[in-house]
PyMOL Python script that loads the backbone (N, CA, C, O; Angstrom):
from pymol import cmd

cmd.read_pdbstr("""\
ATOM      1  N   UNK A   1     102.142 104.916 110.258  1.00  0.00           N
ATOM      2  CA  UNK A   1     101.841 105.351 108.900  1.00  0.00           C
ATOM      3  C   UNK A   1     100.946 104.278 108.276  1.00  0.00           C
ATOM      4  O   UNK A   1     101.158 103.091 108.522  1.00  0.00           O
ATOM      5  N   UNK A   2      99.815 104.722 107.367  1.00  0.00           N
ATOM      6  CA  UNK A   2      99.067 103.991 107.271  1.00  0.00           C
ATOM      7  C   UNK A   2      99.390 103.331 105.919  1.00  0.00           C
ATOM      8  O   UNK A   2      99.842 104.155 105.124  1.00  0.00           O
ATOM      9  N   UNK A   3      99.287 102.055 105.417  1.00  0.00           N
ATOM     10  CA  UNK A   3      99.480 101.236 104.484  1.00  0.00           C
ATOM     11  C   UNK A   3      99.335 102.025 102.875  1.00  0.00           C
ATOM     12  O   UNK A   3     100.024 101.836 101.872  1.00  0.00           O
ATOM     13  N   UNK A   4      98.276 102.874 103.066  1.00  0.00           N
ATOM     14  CA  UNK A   4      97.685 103.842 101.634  1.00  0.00           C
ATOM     15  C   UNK A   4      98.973 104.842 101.463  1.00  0.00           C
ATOM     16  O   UNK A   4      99.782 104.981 100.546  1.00  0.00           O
ATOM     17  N   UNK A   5      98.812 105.507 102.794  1.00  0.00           N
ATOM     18  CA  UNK A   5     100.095 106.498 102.909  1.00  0.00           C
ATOM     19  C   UNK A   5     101.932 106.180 102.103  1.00  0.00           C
ATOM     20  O   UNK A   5     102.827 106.716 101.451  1.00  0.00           O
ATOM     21  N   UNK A   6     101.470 104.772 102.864  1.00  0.00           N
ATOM     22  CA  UNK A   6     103.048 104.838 102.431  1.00  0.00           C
ATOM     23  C   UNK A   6     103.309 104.270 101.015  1.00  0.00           C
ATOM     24  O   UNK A   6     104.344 104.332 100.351  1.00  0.00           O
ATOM     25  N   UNK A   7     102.287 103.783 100.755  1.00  0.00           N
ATOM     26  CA  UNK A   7     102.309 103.303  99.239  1.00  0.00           C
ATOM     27  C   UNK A   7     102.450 104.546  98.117  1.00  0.00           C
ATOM     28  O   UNK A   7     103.178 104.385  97.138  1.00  0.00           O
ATOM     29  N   UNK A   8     101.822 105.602  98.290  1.00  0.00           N
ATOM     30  CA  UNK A   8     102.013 106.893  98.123  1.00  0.00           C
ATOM     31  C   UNK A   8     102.975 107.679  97.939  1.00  0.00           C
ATOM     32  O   UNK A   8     103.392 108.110  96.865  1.00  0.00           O
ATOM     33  N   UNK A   9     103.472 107.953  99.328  1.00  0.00           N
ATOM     34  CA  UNK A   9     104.482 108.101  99.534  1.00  0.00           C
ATOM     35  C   UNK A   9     106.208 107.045  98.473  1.00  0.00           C
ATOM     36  O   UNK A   9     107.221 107.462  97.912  1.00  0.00           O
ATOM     37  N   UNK A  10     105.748 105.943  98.672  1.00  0.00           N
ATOM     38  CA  UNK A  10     106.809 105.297  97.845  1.00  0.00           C
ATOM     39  C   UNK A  10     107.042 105.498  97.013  1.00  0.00           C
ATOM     40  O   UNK A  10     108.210 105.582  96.633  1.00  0.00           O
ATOM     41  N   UNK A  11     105.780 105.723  96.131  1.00  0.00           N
ATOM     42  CA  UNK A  11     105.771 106.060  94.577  1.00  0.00           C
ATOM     43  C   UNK A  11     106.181 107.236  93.904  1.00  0.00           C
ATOM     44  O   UNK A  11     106.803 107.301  92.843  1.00  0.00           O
ATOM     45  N   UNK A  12     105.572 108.614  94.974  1.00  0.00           N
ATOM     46  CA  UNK A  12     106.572 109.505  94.980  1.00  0.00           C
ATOM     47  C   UNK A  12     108.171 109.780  94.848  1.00  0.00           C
ATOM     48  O   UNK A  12     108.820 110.426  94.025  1.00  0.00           O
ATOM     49  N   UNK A  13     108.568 108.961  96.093  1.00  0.00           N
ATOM     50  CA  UNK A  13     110.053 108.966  95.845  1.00  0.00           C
ATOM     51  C   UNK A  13     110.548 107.913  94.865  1.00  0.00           C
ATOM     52  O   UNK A  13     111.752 108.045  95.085  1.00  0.00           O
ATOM     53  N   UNK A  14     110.484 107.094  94.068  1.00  0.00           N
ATOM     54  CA  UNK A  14     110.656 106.501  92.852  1.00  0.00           C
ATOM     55  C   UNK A  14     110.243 107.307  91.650  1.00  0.00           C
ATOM     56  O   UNK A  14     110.700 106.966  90.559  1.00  0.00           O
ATOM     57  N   UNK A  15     109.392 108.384  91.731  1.00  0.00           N
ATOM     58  CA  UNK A  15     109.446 109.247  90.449  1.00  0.00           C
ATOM     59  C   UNK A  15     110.056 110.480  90.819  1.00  0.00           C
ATOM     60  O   UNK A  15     110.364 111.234  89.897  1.00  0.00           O
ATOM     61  N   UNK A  16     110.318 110.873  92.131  1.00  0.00           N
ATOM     62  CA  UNK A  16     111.492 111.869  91.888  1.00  0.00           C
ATOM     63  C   UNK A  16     112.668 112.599  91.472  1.00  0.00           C
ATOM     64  O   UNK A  16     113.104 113.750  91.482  1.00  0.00           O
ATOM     65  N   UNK A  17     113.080 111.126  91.003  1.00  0.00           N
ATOM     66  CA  UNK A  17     114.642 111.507  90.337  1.00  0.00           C
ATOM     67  C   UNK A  17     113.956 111.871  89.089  1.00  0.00           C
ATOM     68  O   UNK A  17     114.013 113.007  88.620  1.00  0.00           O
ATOM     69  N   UNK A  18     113.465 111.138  88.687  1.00  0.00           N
ATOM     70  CA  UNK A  18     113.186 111.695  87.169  1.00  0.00           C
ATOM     71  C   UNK A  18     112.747 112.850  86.806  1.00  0.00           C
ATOM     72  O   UNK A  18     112.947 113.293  85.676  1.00  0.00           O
ATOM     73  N   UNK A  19     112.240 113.338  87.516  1.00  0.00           N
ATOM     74  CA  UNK A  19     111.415 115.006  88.085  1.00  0.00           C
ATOM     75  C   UNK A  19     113.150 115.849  87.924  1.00  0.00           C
ATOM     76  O   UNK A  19     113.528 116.799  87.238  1.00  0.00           O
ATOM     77  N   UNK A  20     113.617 115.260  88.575  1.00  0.00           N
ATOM     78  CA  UNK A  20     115.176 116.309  88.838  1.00  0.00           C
ATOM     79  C   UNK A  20     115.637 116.047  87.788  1.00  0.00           C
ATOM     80  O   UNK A  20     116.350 116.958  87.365  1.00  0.00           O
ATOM     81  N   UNK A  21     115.520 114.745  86.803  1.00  0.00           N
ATOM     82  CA  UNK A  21     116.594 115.163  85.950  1.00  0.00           C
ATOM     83  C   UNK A  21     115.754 115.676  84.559  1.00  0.00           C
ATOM     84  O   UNK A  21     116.146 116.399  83.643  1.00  0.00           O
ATOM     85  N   UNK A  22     114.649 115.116  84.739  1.00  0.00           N
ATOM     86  CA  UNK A  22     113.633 116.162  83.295  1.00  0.00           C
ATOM     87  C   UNK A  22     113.727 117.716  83.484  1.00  0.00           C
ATOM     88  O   UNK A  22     113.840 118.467  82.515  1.00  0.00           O
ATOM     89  N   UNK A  23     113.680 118.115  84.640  1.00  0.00           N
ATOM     90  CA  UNK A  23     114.216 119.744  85.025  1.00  0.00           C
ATOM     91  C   UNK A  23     115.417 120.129  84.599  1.00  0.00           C
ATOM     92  O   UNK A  23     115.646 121.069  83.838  1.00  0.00           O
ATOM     93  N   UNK A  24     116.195 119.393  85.097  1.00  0.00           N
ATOM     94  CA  UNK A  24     117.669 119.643  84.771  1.00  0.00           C
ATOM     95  C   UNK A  24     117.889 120.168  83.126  1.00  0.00           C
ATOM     96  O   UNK A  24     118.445 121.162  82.657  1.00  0.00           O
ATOM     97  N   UNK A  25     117.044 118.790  82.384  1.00  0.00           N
ATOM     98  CA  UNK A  25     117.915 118.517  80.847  1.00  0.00           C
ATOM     99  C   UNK A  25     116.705 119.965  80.393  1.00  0.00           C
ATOM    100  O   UNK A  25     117.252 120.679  79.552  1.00  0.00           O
ATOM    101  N   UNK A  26     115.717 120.321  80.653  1.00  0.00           N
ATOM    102  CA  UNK A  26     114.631 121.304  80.415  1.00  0.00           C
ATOM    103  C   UNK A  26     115.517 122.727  80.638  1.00  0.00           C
ATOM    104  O   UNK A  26     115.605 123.750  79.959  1.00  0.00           O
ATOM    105  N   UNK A  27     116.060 122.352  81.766  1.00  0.00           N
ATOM    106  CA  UNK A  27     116.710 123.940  82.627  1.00  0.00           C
ATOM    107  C   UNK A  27     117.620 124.182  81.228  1.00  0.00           C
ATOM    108  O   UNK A  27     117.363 125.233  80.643  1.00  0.00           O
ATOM    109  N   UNK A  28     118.536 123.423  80.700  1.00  0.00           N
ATOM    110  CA  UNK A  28     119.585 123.644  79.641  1.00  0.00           C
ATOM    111  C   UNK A  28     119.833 123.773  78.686  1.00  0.00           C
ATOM    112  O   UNK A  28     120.899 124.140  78.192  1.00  0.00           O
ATOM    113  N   UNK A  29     118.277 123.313  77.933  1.00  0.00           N
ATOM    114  CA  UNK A  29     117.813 123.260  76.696  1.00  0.00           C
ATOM    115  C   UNK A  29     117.160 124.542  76.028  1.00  0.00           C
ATOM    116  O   UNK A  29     117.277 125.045  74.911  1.00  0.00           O
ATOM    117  N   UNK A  30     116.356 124.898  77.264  1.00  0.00           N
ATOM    118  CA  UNK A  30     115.449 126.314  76.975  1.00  0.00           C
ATOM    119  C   UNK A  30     115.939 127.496  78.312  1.00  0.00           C
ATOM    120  O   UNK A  30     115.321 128.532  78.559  1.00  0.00           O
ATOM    121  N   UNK A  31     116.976 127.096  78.923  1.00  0.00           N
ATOM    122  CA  UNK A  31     117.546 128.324  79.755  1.00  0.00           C
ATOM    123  C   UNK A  31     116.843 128.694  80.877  1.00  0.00           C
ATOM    124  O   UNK A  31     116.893 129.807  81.403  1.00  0.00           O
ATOM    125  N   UNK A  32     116.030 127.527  81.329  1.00  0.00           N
ATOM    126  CA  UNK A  32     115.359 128.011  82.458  1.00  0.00           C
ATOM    127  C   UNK A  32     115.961 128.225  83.938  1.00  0.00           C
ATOM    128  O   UNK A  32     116.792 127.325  84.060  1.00  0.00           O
ATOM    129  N   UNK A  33     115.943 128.755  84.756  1.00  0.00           N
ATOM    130  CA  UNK A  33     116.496 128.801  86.073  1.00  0.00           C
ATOM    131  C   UNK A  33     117.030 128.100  87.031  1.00  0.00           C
ATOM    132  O   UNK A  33     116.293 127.151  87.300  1.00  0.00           O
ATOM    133  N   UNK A  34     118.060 128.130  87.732  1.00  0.00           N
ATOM    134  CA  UNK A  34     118.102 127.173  88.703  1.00  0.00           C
ATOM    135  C   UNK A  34     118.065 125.702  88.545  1.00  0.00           C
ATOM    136  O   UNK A  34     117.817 124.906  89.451  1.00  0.00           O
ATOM    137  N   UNK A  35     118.389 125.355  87.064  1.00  0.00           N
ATOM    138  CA  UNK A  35     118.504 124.108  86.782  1.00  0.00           C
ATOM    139  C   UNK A  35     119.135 122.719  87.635  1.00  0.00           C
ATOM    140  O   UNK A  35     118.461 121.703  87.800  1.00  0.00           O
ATOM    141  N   UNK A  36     120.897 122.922  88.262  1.00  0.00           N
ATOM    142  CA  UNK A  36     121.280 122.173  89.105  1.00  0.00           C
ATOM    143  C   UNK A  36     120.363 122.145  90.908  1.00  0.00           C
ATOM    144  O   UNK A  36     119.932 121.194  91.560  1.00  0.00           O
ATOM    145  N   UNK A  37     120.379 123.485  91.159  1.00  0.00           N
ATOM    146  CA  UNK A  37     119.583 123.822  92.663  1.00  0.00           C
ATOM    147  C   UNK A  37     118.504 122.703  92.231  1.00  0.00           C
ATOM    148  O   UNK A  37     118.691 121.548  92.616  1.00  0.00           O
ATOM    149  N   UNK A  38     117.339 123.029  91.410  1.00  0.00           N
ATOM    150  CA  UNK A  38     116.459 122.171  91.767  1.00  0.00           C
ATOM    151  C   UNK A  38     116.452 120.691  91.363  1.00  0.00           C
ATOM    152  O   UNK A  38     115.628 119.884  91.793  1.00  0.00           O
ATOM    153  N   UNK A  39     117.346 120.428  90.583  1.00  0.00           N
ATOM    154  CA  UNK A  39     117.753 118.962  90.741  1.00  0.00           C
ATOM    155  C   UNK A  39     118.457 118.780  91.797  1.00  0.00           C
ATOM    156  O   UNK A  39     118.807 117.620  92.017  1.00  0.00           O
ATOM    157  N   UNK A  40     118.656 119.293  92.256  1.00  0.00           N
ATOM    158  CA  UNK A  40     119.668 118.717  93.927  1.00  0.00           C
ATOM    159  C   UNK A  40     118.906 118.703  94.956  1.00  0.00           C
ATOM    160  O   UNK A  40     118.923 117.847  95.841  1.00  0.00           O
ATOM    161  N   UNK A  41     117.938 120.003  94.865  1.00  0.00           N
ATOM    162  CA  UNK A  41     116.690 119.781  95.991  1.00  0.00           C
ATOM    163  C   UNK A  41     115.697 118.618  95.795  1.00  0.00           C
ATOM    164  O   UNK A  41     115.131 118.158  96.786  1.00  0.00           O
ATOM    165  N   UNK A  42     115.559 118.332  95.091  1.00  0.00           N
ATOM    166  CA  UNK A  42     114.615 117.546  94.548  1.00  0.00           C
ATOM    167  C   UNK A  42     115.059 115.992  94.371  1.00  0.00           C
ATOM    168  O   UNK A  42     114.251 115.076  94.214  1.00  0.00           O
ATOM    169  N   UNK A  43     116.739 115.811  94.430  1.00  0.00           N
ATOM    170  CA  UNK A  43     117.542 114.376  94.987  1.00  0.00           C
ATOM    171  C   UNK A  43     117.513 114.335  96.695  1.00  0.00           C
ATOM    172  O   UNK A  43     117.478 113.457  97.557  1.00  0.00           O
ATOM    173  N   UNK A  44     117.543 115.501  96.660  1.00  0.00           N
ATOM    174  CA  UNK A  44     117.468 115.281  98.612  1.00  0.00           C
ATOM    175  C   UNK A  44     116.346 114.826  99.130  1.00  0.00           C
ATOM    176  O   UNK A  44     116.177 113.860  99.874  1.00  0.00           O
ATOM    177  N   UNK A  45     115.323 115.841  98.542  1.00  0.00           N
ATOM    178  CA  UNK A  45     113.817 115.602  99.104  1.00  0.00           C
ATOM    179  C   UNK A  45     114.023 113.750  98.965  1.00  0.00           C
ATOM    180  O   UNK A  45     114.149 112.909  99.855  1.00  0.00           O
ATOM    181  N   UNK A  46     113.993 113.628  97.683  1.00  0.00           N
ATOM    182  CA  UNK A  46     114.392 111.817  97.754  1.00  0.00           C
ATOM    183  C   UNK A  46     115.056 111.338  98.678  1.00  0.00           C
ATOM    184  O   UNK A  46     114.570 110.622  99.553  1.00  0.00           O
ATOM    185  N   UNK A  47     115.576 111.483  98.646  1.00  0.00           N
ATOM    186  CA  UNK A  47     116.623 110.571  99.353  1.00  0.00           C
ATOM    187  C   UNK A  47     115.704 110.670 101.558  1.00  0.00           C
ATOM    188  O   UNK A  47     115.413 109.822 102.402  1.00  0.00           O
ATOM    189  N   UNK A  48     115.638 112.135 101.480  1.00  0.00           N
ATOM    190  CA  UNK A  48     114.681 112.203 102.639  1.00  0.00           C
ATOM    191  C   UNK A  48     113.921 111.098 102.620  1.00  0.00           C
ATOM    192  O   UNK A  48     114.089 109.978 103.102  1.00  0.00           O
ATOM    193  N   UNK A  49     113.062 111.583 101.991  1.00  0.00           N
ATOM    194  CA  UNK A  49     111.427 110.383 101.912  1.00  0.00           C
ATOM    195  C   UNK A  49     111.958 108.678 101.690  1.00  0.00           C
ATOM    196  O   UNK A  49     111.339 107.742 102.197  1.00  0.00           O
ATOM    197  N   UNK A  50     112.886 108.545 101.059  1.00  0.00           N
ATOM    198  CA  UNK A  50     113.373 107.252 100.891  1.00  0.00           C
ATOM    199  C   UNK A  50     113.925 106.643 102.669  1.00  0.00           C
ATOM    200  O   UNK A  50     113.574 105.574 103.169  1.00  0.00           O
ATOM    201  N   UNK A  51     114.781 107.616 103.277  1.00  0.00           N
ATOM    202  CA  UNK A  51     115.195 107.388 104.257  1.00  0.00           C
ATOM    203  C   UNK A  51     113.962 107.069 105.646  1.00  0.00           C
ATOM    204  O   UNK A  51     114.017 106.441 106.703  1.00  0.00           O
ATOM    205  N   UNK A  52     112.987 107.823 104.994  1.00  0.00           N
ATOM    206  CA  UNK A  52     111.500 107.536 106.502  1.00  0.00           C
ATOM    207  C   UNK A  52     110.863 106.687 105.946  1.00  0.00           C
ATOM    208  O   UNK A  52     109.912 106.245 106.590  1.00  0.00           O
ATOM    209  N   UNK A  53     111.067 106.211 104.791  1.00  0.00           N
ATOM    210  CA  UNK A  53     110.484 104.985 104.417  1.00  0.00           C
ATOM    211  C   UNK A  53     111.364 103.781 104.717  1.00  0.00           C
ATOM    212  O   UNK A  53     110.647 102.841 105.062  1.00  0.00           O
ATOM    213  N   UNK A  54     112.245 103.566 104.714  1.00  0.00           N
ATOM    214  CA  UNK A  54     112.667 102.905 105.507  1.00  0.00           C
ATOM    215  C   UNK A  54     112.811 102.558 107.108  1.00  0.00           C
ATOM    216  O   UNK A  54     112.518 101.541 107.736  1.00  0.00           O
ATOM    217  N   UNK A  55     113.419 103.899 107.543  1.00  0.00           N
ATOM    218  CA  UNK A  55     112.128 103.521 109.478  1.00  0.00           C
ATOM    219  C   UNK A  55     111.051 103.044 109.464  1.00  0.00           C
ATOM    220  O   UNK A  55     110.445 102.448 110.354  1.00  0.00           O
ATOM    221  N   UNK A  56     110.689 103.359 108.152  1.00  0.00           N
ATOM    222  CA  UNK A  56     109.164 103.266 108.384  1.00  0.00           C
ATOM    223  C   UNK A  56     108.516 101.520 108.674  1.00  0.00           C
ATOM    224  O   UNK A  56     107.684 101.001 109.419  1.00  0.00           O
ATOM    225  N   UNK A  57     109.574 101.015 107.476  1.00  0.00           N
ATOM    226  CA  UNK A  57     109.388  99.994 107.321  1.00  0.00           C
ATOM    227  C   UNK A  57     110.054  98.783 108.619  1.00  0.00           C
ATOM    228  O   UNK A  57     109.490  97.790 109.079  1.00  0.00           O
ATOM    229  N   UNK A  58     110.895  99.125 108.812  1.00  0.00           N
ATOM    230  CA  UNK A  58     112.029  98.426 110.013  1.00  0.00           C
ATOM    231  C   UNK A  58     111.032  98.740 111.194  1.00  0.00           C
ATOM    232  O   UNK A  58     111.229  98.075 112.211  1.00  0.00           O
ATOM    233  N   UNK A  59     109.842  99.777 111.231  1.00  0.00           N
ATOM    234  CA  UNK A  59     109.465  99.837 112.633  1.00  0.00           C
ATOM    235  C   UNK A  59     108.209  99.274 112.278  1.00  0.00           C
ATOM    236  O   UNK A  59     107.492  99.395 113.271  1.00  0.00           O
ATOM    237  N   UNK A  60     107.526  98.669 111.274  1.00  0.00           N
ATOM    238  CA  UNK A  60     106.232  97.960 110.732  1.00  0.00           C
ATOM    239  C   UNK A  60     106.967  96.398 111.293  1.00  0.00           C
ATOM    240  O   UNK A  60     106.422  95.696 112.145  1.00  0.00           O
ATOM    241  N   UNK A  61     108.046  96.114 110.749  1.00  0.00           N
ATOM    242  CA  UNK A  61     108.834  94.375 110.565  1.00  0.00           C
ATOM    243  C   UNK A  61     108.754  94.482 112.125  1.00  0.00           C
ATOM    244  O   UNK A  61     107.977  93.725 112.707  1.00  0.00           O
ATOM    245  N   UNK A  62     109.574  95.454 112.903  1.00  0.00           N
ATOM    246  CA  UNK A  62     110.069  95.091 114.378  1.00  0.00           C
ATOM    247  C   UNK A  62     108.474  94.649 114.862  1.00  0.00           C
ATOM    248  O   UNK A  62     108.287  93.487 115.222  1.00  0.00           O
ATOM    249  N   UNK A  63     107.088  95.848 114.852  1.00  0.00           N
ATOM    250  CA  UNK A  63     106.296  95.082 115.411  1.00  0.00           C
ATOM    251  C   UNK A  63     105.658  94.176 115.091  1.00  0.00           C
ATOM    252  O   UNK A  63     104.925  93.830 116.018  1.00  0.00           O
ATOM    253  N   UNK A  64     105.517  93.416 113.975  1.00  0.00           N
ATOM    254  CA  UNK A  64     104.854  92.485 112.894  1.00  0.00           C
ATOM    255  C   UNK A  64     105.518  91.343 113.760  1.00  0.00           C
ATOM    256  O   UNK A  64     104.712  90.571 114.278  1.00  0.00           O
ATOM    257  N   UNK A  65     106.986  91.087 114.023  1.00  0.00           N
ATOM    258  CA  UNK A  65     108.000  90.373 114.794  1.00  0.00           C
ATOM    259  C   UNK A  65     107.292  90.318 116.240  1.00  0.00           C
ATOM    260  O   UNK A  65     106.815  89.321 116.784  1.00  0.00           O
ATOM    261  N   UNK A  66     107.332  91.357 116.622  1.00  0.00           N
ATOM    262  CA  UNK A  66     106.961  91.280 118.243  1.00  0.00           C
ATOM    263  C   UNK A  66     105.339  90.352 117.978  1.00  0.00           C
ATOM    264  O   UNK A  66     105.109  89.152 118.130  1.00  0.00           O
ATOM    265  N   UNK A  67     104.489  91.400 117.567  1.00  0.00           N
ATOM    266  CA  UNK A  67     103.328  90.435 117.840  1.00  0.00           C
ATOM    267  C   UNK A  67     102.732  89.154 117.200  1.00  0.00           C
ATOM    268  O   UNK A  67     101.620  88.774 117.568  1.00  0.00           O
ATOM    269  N   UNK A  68     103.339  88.562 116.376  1.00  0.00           N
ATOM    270  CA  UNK A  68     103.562  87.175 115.839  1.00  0.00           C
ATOM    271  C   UNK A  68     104.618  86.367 116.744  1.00  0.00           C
ATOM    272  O   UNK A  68     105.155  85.429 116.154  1.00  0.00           O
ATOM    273  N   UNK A  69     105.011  86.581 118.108  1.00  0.00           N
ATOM    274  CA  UNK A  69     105.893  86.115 118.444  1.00  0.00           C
ATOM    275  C   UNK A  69     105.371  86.001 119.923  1.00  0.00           C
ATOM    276  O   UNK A  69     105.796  85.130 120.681  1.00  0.00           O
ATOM    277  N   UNK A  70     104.502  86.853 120.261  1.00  0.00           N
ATOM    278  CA  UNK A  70     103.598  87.168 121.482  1.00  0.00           C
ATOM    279  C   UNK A  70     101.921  86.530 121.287  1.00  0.00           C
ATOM    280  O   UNK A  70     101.423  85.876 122.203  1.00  0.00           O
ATOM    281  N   UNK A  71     101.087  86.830 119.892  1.00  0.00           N
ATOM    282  CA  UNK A  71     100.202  86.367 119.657  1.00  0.00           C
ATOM    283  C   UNK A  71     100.068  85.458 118.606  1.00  0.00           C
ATOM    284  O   UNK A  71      99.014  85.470 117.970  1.00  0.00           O
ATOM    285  N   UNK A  72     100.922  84.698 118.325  1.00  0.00           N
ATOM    286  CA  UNK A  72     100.821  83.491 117.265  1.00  0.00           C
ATOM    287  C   UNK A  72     100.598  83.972 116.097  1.00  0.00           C
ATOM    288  O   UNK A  72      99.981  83.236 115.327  1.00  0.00           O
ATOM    289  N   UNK A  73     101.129  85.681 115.478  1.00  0.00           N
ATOM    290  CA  UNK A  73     100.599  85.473 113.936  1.00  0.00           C
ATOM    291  C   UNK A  73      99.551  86.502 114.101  1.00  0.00           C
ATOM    292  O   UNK A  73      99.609  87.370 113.230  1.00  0.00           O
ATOM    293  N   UNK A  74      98.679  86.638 114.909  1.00  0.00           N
ATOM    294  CA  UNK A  74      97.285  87.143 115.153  1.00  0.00           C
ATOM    295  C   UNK A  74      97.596  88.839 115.074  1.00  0.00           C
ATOM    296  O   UNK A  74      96.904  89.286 114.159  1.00  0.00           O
ATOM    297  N   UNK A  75      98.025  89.420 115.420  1.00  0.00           N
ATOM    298  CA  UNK A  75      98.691  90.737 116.055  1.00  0.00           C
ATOM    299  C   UNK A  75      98.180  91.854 114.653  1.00  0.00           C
ATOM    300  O   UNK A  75      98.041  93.061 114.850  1.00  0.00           O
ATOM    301  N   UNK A  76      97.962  91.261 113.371  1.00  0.00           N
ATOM    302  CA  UNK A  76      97.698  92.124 112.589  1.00  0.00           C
ATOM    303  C   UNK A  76      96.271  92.570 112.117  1.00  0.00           C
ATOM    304  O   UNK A  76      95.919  93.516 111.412  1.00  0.00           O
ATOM    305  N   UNK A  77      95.422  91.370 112.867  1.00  0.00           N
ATOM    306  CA  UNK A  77      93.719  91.280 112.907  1.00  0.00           C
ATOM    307  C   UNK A  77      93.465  92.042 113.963  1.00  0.00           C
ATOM    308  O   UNK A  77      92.304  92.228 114.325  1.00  0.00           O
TER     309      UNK A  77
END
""", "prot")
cmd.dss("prot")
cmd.show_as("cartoon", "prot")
cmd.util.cbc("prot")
cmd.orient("prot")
């Protein structure tokens, strides 16, 4: 995953909750639909994207580790 991507991506899932719960308090105020469903879909989707961002990251460190450890540091040039 490329550095742009996941920065992206991050920022996304840090404004998601708020997405679920501005829906939510919206869904209750003016009676709109599906108020809890899409705050719950919309904590998962989080929590998803939060969760491959983290592989994501543990599999960036593991090789950052390997090739600073094999090429002195160099491995990212």
């Amino acid at each position: 995953m490329s550095n742009n991507l996941y920065d992206i991506l991050s920022k996304i899932q840090r404004f998601l909750p708020a997405l679920g719960v501005f829906y939510l308090a919206l869904a209750q105020i003016w009676g709109l639909p599906f108020g809890d469903e899409v705050n719950m879909t919309i904590a998962a989707l989080a929590t998803l994207l939060g969760t491959a961002l983290e592989i994501s990251t543990g599999i960036y460190l593991k090789n950052k580790e390997f090739n600073d450890e094999m090429y002195g540091g160099k491995g990212d040039e």
